[in-house]
N, C-alpha and C positions, 0 to 999 in steps of 0.2 A: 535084697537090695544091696547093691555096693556101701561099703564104707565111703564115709569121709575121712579128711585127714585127722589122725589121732584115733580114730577107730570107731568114733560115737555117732550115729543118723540122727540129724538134728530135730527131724521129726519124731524122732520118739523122745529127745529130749521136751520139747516141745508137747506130745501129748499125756507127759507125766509130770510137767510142771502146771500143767495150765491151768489145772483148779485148785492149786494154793495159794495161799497168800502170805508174803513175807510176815513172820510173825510180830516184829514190830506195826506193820501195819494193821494186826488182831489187834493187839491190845489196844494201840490207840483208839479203835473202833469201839474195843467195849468202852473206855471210858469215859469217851463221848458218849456213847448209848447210856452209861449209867448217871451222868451228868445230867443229861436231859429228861432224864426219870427225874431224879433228883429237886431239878428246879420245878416241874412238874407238882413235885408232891408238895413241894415248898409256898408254890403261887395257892394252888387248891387250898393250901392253911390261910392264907390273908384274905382271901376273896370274902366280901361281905356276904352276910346270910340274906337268904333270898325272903323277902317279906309279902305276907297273902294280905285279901283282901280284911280280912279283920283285923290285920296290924294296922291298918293305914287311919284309926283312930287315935292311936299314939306315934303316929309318924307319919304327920300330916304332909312333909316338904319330900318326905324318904319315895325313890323308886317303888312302882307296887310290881313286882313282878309276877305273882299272879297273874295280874290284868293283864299284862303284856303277854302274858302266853297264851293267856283266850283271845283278844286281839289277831293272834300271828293264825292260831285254831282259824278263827273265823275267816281269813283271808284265805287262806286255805280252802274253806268248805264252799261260799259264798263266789257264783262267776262274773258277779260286778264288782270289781273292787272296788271300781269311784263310788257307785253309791253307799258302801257301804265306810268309805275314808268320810263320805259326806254326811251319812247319820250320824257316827262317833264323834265329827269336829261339831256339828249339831248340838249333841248334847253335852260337848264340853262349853261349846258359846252359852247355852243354859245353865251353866254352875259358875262361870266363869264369875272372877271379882269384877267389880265397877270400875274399878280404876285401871281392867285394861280391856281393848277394845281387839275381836278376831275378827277378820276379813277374809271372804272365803271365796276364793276364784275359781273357777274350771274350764280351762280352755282345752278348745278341740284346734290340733295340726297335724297338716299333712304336709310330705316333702320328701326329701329323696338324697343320697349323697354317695360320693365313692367309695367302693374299699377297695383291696388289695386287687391283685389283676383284672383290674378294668369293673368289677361288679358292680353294679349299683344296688343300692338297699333303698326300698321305699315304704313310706309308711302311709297310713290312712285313716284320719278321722282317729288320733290317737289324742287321751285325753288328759290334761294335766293335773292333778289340783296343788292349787296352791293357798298355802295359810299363811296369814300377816299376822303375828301378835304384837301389838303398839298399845303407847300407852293413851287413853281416851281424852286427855288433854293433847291432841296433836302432836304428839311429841316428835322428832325428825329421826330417831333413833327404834330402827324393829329390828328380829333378832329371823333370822333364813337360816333353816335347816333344813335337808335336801336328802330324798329316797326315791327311789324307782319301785313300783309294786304292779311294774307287769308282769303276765303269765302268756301263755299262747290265748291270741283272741278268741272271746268265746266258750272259752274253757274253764271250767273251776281250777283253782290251784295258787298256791304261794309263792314267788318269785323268790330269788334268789338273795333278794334284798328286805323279805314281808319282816324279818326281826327287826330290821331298822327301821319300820314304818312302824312297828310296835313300840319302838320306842319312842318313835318321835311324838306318835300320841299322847303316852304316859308322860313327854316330858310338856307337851302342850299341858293335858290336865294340872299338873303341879306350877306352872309357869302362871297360868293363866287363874 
C-alpha cells in the first residue's frame, strides 16, 4: 500500500487503535461501575425485612410479603385472572372492617386505536376489574389504585405487571 504523507497508513493506525480506550475514560468507567456496586450494597442494607405469613400476628398494618408472592405464584399458574382477582377481593370484602365498604366492578370492552405506521390494535371482550374501597358512611372520598394483569389470551401466565396486582391486593387486605 502507498504511504501517506509522514509515512503512516491511516488504516493501520486505525486498526490498532480501535479497541482501546483512552485510559481516563477506564478509570472513570470503573468508578462508576464501583459506585453503583456500592449504592447497591448500600440500598440492600435499609431495605425492610420481608415479613411471612405468621409475622402478620404481630404486624397487623405491616406488608405481608409472603402473601404477595403466592398471589403473583397464583397468577402465574391460574389462566383466569379475573376470576381469580375476583375470589381474593372476595374474600378480602369477608374480613373486611364495617366501617369500610368494597365495591366490586367487571367490565367487558372492546375497541380499537392507532399506532405507529398506520396499525391499528384491536381488542375484544377484554375485562376490567375494578375495586372501590370507601368508607360505609357515604363518604365522597375513595382511594384508585391501578394494575394491568394481562397475559396472552387464553393462556396461563403472569403479566408483566402480576407484582403490582400482588400488591394491590395485600394493600386492599390491610386498608380494608
Amino acid at each position: 500500500k502507498p504511504a501517506m504523507q509522514g509515512g503512516a497508513d491511516p488504516s493501520e493506525d486505525y486498526a490498532a487503535s480501535r479497541h482501546t480506550v483512552p485510559p481516563i475514560i477506564a478509570v472513570i468507567l470503573i468508578i462508576f461501575i464501583f459506585s453503583l456496586y456500592g449504592m447497591v450494597y448500600l440500598i440492600d442494607g435499609v431495605l425492610p425485612t420481608a415479613l411471612n405469613i405468621l409475622d402478620e400476628k404481630n404486624h397487623l398494618a405491616a406488608f405481608i410479603a409472603e402473601r404477595a408472592q403466592q398471589d403473583v405464584k397464583e397468577f402465574a399458574e391460574i389462566v383466569v385472572a379475573v376470576d381469580l382477582l375476583q375470589q381474593k377481593i372476595a374474600d378480602i370484602q369477608k374480613n373486611a372492617n364495617s366501617v369500610h365498604k368494597i365495591e366490586v366492578d367487571v367490565q367487558v370492552v372492546s375497541g380499537s386505536y392507532m399506532i405507529d405506521l398506520g396499525s391499528v390494535l384491536a381488542y375484544d371482550k377484554v375485562q376490567n376489574v375494578i375495586v372501590k374501597l370507601h368508607s360505609s358512611n357515604n363518604s365522597r372520598n375513595s382511594l384508585l389504585i391501578n394494575a394491568h394483569f394481562d397475559t396472552v389470551p387464553g393462556t396461563p401466565g403472569a403479566s408483566d405487571n402480576a407484582v403490582n396486582c400482588a400488591v394491590m391486593l395485600e394493600i386492599l387486605r390491610k386498608l380494608s
